[in-house]
C-alpha positions in Angstrom: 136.2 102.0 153.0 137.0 98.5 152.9 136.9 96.5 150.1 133.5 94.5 151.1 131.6 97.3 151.6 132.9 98.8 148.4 131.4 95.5 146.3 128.8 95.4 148.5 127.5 99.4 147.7 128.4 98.6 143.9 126.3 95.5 143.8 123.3 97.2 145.0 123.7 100.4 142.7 123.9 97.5 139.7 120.3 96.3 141.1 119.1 99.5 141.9 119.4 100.6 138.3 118.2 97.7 136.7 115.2 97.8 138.6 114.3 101.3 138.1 115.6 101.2 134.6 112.9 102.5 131.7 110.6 100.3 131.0 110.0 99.2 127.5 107.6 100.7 125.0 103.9 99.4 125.0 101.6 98.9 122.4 98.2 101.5 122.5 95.5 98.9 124.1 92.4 98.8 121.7 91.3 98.5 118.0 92.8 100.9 115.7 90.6 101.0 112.4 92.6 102.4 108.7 89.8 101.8 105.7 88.2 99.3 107.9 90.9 97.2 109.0 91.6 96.3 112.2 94.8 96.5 114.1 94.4 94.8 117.8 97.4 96.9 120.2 98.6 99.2 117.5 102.2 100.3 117.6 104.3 101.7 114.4 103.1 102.8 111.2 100.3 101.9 109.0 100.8 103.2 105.2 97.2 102.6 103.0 96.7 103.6 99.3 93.0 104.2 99.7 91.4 107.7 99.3 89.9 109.0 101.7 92.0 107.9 104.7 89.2 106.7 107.3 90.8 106.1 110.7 88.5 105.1 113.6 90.6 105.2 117.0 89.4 102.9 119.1 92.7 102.7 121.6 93.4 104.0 124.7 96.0 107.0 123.4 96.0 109.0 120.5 97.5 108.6 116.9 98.8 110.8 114.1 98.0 110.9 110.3 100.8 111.7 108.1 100.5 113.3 104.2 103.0 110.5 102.7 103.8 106.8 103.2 106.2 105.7 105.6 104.8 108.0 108.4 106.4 110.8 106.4 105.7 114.7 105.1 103.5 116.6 106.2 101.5 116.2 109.9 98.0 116.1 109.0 96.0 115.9 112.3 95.6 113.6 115.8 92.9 111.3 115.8 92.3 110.9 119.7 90.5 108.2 121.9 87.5 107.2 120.7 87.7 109.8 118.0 86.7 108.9 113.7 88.3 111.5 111.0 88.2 111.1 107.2 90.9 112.7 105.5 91.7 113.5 102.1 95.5 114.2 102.5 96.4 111.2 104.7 98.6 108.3 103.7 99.5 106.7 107.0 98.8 106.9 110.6 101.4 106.5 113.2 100.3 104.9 116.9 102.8 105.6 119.3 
């Protein structure tokens, strides 16, 4: 194969790979609510130091109460879509 073509077919697999590459994480779209405060496009982790833990989920995915701060210990429960839980054992909540 000549040495053009051989550019020309590494070239496009360069393109080609950065144009399907993955794309980059997303923030859940909504309103997430911990002990009423609002998070507008929740992503990460969300430590509170208020008993019960009331989390309203008012995004578009679901999120994950954990028994320690830090989105550590124990996994508590999922609070999906459109879903309100009060828990006793919960210290943070994780939104993907």
């Amino acid at each position: 194969m000549p040495v053009k073509h051989t550019m020309a077919a590494l070239l496009l697999t360069s393109f080609s790979t950065l144009a399907l590459g993955a794309a980059p994480a997303q923030a859940a779209g909504g309103v997430l609510v911990i002990n009423g405060t609002e998070h507008l496009a929740p992503q990460g982790c969300y430590d509170t130091d208020r008993w019960p833990l009331v989390v309203d989920n008012r995004t578009d995915g679901p999120v994950h109460v954990f028994s320690d701060p830090g989105c550590t210990g124990r996994y508590v429960t999922a609070v999906d879509p459109g879903e309100r839980k009060v828990d006793e054992h919960g210290q943070s909540v994780y939104a993907p």
